[in-house]
N, C-alpha and C positions, 0 to 999 in steps of 0.2 A: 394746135396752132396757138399762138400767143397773140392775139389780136386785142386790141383796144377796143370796148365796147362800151356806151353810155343808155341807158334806157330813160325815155321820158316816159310820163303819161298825159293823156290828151283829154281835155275837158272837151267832152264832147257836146253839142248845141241839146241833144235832149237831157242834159242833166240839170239845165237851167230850166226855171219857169218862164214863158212869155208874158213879159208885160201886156198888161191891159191899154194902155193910152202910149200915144206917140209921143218921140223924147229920150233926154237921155237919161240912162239908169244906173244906178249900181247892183250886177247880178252878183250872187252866191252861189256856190255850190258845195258838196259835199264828197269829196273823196274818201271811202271806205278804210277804216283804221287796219283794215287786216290786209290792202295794198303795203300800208310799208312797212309791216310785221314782216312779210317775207323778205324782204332786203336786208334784215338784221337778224335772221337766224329765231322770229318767232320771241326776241326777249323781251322782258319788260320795262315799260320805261326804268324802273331802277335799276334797272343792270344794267342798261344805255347810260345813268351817267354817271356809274362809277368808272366809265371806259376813259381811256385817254381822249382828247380831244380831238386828235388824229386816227381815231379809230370810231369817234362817233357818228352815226348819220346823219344826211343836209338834206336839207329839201327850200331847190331852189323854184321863184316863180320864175316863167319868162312870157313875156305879155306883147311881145312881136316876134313869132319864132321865126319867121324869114328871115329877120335881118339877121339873130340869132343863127339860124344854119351856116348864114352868108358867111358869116365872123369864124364860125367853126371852121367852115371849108376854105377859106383864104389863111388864116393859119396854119392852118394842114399845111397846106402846098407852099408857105413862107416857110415849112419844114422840108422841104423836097416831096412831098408826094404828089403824084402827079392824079387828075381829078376823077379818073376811070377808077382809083384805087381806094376812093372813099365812097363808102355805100349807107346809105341813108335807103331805112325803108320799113314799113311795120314791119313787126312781128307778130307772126299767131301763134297765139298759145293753147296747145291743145291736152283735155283731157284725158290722157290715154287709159284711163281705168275706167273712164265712162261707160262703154261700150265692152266690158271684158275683154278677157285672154286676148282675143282675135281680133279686135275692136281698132287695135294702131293700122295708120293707113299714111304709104310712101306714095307724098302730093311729088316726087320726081327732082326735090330742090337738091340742090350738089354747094357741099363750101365754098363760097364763106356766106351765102344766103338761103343756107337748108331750114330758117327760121323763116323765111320773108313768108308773106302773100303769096 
């Protein structure tokens, strides 16, 4: 299948610390450098930027993903698709060498969501 696919990653609430006092804050967090090593094949940043510009990797923030989805899925469908045919949903990712040889295990998913939850 030729499917269009976008993967985010999700700051998840325990990667931040809890502030101590009430108010508002500026959180941080820290996303793991070896997350977007796999997106580019493992290279290093020097080899990332001898690439063309159209071949380099992005990394965007989005700081309201709903409305963000909202935009994706109303575009879609200002394309003809109709809203059954756009599928938002996690992925898990599993090790399958974790557990050796016999270790992989069919959770029942069927295309185009054999990746989902």
């Amino acid at each position: 299948m030729e499917l269009s696919c976008f993967c985010f990653y999700i700051l998840k609430q325990s990667m931040f610390d809890c502030p101590k006092e009430e108010g508002k804050h500026r959180l941080t967090a820290t996303v793991p450098a070896s997350y977007f090593r796999d997106f580019v094949d493992n290279l290093d940043p020097q080899e990332i930027e001898k690439l063309d510009q159209k071949d380099k990797p992005a990394v965007i923030f989005i700081h309201d993903y709903k409305e963000f989805e909202q935009r994706i899925i109303n575009a879609l469908m200002a394309l003809g698709l109709n809203r059954e045919e756009i599928i938002i949903t996690r992925v898990s990712y599993i090790d399958f060498n974790k557990y050796g040889e016999y270790g992989w295990w069919d959770f029942g998913q069927r295309p185009p969501i054999e990746l989902a939850n």
